[in-house]
C-alpha positions in Angstrom: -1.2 194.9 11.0 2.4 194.2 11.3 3.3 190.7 12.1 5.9 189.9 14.4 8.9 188.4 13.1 8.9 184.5 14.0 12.9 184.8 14.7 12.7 187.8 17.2 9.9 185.5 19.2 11.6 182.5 19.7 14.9 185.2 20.8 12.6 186.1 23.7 13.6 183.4 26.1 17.2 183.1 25.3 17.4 187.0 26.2 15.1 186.4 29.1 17.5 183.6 30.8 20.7 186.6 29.8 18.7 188.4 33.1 20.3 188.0 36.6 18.3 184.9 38.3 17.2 187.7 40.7 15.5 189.7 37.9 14.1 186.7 36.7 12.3 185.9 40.1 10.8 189.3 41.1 7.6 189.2 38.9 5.9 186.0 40.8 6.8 188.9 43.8 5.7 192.3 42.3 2.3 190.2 41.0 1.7 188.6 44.7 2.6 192.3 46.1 -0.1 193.5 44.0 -2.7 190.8 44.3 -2.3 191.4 47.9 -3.1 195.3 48.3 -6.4 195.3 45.9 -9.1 195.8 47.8 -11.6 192.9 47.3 -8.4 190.5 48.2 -8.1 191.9 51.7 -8.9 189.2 54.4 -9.0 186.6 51.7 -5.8 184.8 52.3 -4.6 182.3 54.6 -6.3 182.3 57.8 -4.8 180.8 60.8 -6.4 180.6 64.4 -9.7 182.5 63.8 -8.9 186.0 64.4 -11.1 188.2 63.5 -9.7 190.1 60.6 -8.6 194.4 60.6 -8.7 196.5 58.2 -5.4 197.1 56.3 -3.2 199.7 57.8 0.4 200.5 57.0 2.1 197.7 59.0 0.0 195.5 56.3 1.2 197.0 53.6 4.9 195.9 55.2 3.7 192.6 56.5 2.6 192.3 52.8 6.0 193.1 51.1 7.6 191.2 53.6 6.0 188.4 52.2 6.4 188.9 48.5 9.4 190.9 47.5 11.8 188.6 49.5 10.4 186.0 46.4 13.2 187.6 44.1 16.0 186.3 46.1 14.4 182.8 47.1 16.7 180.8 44.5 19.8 182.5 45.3 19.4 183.3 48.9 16.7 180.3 49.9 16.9 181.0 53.6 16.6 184.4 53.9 13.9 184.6 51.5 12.2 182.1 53.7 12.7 184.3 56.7 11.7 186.9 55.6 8.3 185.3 54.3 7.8 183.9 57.5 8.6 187.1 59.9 5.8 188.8 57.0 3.6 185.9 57.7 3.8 186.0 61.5 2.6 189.5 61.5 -0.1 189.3 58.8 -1.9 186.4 60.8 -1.3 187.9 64.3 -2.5 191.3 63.4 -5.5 189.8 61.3 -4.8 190.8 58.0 -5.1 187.4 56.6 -3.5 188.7 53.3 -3.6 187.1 50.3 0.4 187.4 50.6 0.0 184.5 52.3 0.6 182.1 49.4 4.4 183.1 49.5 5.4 181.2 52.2 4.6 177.3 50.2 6.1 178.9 47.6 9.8 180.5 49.7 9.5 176.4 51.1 9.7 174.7 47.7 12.7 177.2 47.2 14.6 176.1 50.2 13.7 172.1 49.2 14.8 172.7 45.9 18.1 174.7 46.1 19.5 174.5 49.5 22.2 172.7 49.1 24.1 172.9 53.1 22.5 171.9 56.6 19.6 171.2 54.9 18.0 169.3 58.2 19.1 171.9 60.7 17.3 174.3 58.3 14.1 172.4 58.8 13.8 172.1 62.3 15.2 175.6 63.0 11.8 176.8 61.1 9.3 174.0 62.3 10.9 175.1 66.1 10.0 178.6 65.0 6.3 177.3 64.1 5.5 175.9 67.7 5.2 179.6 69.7 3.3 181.0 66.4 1.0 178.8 66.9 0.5 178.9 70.5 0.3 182.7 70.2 -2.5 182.7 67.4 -4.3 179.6 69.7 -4.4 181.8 72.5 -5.4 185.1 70.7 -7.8 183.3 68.7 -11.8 182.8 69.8 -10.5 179.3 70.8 -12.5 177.4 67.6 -9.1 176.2 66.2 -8.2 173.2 67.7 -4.4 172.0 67.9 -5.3 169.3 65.2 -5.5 172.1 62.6 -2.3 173.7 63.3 -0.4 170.6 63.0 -2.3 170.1 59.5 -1.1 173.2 58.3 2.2 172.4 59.2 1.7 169.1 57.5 0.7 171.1 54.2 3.9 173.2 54.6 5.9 170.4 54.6 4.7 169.3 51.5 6.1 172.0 48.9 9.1 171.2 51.0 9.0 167.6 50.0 8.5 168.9 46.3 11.4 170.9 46.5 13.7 167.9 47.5 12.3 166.1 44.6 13.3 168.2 42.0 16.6 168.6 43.5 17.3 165.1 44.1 16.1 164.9 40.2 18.5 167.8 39.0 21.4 166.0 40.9 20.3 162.5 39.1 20.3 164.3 35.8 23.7 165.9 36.2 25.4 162.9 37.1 23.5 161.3 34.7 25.4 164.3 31.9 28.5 163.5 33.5 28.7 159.8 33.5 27.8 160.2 29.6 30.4 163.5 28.5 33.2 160.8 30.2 31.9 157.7 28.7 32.0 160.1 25.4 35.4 161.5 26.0 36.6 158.0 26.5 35.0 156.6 23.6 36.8 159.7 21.6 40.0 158.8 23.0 39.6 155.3 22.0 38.8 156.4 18.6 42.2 158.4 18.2 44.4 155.8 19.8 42.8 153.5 17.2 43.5 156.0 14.4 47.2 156.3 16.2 47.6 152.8 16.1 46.4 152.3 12.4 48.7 155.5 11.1 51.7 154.9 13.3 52.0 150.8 12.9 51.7 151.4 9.1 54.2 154.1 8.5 57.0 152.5 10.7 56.6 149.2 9.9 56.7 150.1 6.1 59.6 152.4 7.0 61.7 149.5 9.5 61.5 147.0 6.3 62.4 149.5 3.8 65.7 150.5 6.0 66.5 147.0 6.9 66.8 146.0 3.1 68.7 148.8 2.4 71.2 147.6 4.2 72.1 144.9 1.6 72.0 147.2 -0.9 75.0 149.3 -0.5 77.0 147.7 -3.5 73.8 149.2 -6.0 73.5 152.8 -5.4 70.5 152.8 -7.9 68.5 150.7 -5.7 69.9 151.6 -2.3 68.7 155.2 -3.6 65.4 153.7 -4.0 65.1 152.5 -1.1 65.9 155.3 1.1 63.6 157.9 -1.2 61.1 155.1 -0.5 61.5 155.6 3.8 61.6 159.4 3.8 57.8 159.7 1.2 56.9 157.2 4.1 57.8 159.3 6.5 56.5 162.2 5.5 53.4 160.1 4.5 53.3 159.4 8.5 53.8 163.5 9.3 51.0 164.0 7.5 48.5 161.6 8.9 49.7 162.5 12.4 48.6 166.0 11.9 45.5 165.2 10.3 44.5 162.9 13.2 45.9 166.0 15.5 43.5 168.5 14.2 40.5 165.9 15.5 41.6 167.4 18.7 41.3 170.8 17.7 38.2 172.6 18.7 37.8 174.6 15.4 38.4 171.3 13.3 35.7 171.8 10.7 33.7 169.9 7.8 36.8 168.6 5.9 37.4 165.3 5.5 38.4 163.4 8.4 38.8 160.2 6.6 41.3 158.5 3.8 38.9 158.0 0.7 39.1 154.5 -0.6 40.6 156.2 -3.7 43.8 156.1 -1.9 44.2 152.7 -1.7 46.1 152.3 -4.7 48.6 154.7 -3.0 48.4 152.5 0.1 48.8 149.4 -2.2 51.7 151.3 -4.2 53.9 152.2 -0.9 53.6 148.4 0.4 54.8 147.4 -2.9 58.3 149.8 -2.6 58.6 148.3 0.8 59.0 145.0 -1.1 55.8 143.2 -0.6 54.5 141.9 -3.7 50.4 143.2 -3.8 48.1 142.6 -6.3 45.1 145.0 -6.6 41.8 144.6 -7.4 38.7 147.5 -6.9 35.6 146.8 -8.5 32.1 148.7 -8.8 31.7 152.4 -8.2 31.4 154.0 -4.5 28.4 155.3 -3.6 27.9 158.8 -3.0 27.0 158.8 0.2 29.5 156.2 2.5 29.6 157.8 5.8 32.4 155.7 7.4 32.6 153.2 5.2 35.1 154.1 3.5 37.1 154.5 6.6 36.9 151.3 7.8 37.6 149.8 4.3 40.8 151.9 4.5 41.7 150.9 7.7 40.8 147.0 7.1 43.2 147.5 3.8 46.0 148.7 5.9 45.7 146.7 9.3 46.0 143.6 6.7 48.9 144.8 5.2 50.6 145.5 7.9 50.4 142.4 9.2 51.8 141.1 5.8 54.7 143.0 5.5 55.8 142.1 9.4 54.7 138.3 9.4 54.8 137.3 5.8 56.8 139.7 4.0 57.7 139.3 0.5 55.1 136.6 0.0 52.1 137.3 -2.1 49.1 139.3 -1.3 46.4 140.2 -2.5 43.7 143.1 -2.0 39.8 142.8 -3.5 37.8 145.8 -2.8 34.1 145.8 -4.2 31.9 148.6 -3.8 28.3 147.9 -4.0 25.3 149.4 -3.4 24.6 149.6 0.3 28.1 147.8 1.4 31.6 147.9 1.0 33.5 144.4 1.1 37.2 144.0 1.4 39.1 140.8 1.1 43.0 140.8 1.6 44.8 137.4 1.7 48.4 136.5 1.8 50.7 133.4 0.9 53.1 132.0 3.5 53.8 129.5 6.0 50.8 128.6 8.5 52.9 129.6 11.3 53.1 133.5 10.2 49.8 133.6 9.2 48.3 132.0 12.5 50.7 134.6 14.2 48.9 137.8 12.1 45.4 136.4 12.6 46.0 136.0 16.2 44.9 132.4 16.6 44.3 129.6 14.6 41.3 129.2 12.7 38.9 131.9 12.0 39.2 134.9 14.1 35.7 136.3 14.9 34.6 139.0 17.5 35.6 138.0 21.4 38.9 136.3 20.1 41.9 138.2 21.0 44.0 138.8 18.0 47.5 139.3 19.9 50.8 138.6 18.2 54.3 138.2 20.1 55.5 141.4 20.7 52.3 143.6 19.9 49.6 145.3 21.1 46.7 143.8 19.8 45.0 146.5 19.1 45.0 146.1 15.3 42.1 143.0 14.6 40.6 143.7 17.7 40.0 147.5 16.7 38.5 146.6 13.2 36.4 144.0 14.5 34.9 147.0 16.9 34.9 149.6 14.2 33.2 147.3 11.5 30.8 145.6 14.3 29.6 149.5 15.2 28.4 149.8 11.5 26.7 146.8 11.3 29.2 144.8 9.4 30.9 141.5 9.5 35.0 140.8 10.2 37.0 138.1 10.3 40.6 136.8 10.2 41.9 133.6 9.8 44.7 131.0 8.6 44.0 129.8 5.2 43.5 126.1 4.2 47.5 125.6 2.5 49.0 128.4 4.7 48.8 131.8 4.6 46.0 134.2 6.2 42.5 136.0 5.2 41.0 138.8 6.4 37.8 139.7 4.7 35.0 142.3 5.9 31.6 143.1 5.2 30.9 147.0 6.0 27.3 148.7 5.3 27.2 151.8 3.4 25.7 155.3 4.4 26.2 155.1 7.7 26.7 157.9 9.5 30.2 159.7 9.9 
């Protein structure tokens, strides 16, 4: 015996839901249709009144599909379905038939409660106002056992698929708002992540680039180094073309599996560029990464080149220096610079330590910088912090875990 391929199973409701929502609804019809018309069902359905029940005769066969192929429009036309149902209803227990069709009309009610979306009330006492001369007609055409009590406790049971219905609207509208309140908090979070990765890029670049053109102005009576100088601002420019476009194909919706992140290993070319822009760094990397970072080694990149940065606009030309060790499960950076207290406290953004909740604002900027690692290294479970150093001078060092994911 030929088994059936696991694959072409599981297909089966993805194709199913492919079907109009009117194609999808009239089975529960077609099998209530059916139900109704065999034989040893007749006069066992819903009874309501005490008539005494008739044998089925054509107007039951209608009074039957009144009831139950209306069913395959009750979620995209909730009313008429129910109008239908009931009109099919009305004539089933007024003529006798007592059908098993019958069960249609709970089910067209938890159709209305659950997608009628306009004049919802009006709705409601349209059809409850459409109940009262039903059952005053099947009171006085009945042998007179039903009392009025049991017509209002049938109307009581109607209500209640009605009430079900609401419920699982009022639940779908929770849950959508619910999807929406998180796809903005996670397009904001997205477009806090870029303007971080803007700020990083952008401040770097430029401020490299302002320092590098400012000292070439005092170099204009030696070509060799004022040639330096100037090849050193266009590789940082086109150093800054190239990280903008990397950062602008996060916002493409094709952007893929290739590395969204500097590698660590390029933080001898970050070190390298700071150095032509006249800062003096020394560099230190120890250990071996692991294989598996995740965004650690973003962050370690970033921390690197927030800090120097700050060196080359509040302390430039003093000395720096840059310790990266890579261990087993963590990545810790340490970048300190030489020079007056005052420059440093400006860079750290306060004097003293500078841990998470302290702003770390400096005259004229943003920031965004200390602020943004302290987030991005706090998210990974890491330590941060910035601070003056006893002497003068600043610190910034950072723990960041490993193997966490990208």
């Amino acid at each position: 015996m030929r088994a059936v391929p696991v694959i072409g199973v599981r297909r089966v409701p993805e194709l199913w839901r492919r079907f109009d929502v009117t194609v999808r609804d009239l089975p529960l019809g077609l099998l209530l249709l059916v139900g109704s018309l065999v034989p040893a069902f007749h006069n066992h359905g819903t009874q309501l009144g005490g008539l005494p029940g008739r044998p089925f005769d054509v107007l039951a066969v209608v009074a039957v599909a009144l009831q139950c192929l209306p069913l395959a429009v009750r979620r995209r036309w909730p009313v008429l379905c129910l109008a239908l149902v009931s009109v099919g209803f009305a004539v089933d227990q007024l003529r006798g038939y007592h059908s098993f069709a019958g069960t249609a009309v709970p089910v067209a009610l938890l159709s209305v409660g659950s997608h009628l979306e306009r004049h919802r009330r009006a709705t409601a006492l349209l059809f409850s106002a459409a109940y009262v001369p039903l059952a005053v007609a099947l009171h006085r055409l009945g042998s007179g056992a039903e009392s009025p009590g049991e017509f209002v406790l049938y109307y009581l049971a109607l209500a209640l698929p009605w009430g079900m219905g609401s419920w699982l609207r009022s639940t779908r509208a929770a849950e959508a708002e619910r999807r929406r309140l998180v796809a903005e908090h996670t397009r904001a979070a997205e477009r806090a992540r870029i303007a971080r990765e803007l700020h990083d890029v952008v401040t770097h670049h430029v401020t490299a680039m302002v320092v590098q053109a400012e000292a070439a102005r005092y170099l204009t009576a030696a070509p060799d180094r004022l040639d330096q100088a100037l090849t050193a601002v266009t590789d940082t420019g086109r150093r800054a073309i190239t990280d903008l476009r990397h950062l602008l194909d996060l916002l493409n919706p094709d952007y893929g599996t290739e590395a969204r992140t500097p590698a660590v290993g390029r933080l001898r070319t970050l070190v390298e560029q700071t150095r032509r822009a006249g800062q003096p760094v020394e560099f230190t990397e120890e250990g071996t990464p692991a294989e598996s970072t995740g965004s650690a080694d973003l962050v370690a990149y970033r921390v690197v080149q927030e800090a120097l940065t700050n060196a080359l606009k509040y302390a430039h030309g003093s000395r720096t220096s840059v310790q990266v060790h890579h261990g087993a499960r963590e990545i810790t950076v340490e970048v300190s610079t030489d020079g007056s207290g005052s420059r440093a406290e400006v860079a750290a953004g306060s004097p003293g330590a500078c841990h998470a909740g302290s702003p770390a604002a400096s005259p004229g900027g943003s920031g965004r910088g200390l602020a943004g690692l302290r987030e991005r290294v706090g998210v990974l479970g890491g330590d941060f912090s910035a601070g003056v150093r006893t002497g003068g001078g600043f610190v910034v060092r950072a723990r960041i875990p490993a193997g966490s994911p990208s």
